[in-house]
N, C-alpha and C positions, 0 to 999 in steps of 0.2 A: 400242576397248573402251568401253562405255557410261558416264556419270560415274557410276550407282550400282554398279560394281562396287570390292569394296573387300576389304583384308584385314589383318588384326589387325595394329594399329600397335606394335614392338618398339622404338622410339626413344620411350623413358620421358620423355629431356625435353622432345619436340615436343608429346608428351599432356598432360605435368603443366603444361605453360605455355598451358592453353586457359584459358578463362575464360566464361561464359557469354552465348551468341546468340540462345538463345530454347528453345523446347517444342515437344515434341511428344505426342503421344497413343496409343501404340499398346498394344496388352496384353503385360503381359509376356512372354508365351507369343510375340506374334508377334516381339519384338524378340530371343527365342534362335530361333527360327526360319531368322529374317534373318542373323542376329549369330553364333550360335550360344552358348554359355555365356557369364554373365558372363570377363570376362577380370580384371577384381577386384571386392573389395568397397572400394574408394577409404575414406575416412574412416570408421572405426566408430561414432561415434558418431551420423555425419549422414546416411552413404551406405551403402546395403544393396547397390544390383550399380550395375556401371562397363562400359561396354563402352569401348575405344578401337580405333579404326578408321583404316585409310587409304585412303583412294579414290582409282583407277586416276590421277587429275589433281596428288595430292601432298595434297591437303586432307587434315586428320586433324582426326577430331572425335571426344568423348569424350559417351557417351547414361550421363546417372547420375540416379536418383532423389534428393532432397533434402529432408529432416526431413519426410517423408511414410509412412516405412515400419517395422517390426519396430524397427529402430536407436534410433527417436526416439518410441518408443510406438505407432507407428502400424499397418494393417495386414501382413498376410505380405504378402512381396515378388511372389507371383502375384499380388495383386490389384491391385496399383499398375498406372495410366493414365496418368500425368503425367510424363514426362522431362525434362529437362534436356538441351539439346544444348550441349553448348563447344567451342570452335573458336579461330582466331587470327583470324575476320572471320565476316562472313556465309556466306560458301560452304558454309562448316560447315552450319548450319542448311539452307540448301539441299539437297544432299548427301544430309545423312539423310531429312528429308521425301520427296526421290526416293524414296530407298532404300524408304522406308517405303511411301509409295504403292504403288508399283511390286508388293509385296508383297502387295498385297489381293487 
């Protein structure tokens, strides 16, 4: 199975203990595309959509917006460009850029 195959990660505390690896860029229409629906809205005040992910290798990364969107003044969450990836290392980041690539 390819490393960008993936599917919504159900172990809350492998997700809630990423922490940030880096960014990425894709619209948000492509990342429910990919992803499909946010899976939460993580922090209300900071964070508008969360996705958490597990990829076919065990990596789990979590793609969230951050004081950029509706939450923190900013605009609606279709217009958001700028993601957050968190992870427990780099593969995270790696991982979803696949994913993401892969996608175009």
């Amino acid at each position: 199975m390819p490393s960008h195959k993936w599917k919504p990660c159900t172990d809350s505390a492998a997700s809630n203990m990423t922490h940030k690896v880096g960014v990425v860029y894709p619209s948000y229409d492509q990342l429910v595309r990919l992803f499909g629906p946010p899976t939460s809205n993580g922090d209300p005040f900071k964070t508008d959509a969360m996705w958490d992910v597990e990829f076919s290798d065990g990596t789990v990364a979590t793609i969230y917006n951050w004081k950029n969107g509706p939450a923190f003044g900013g605009p609606p969450v279709e217009q958001i460009n700028t993601w957050n990836v968190g992870g427990h290392g780099p593969k995270a980041l790696t991982r979803v850029r696949s994913a993401v690539t892969s996608s175009i």
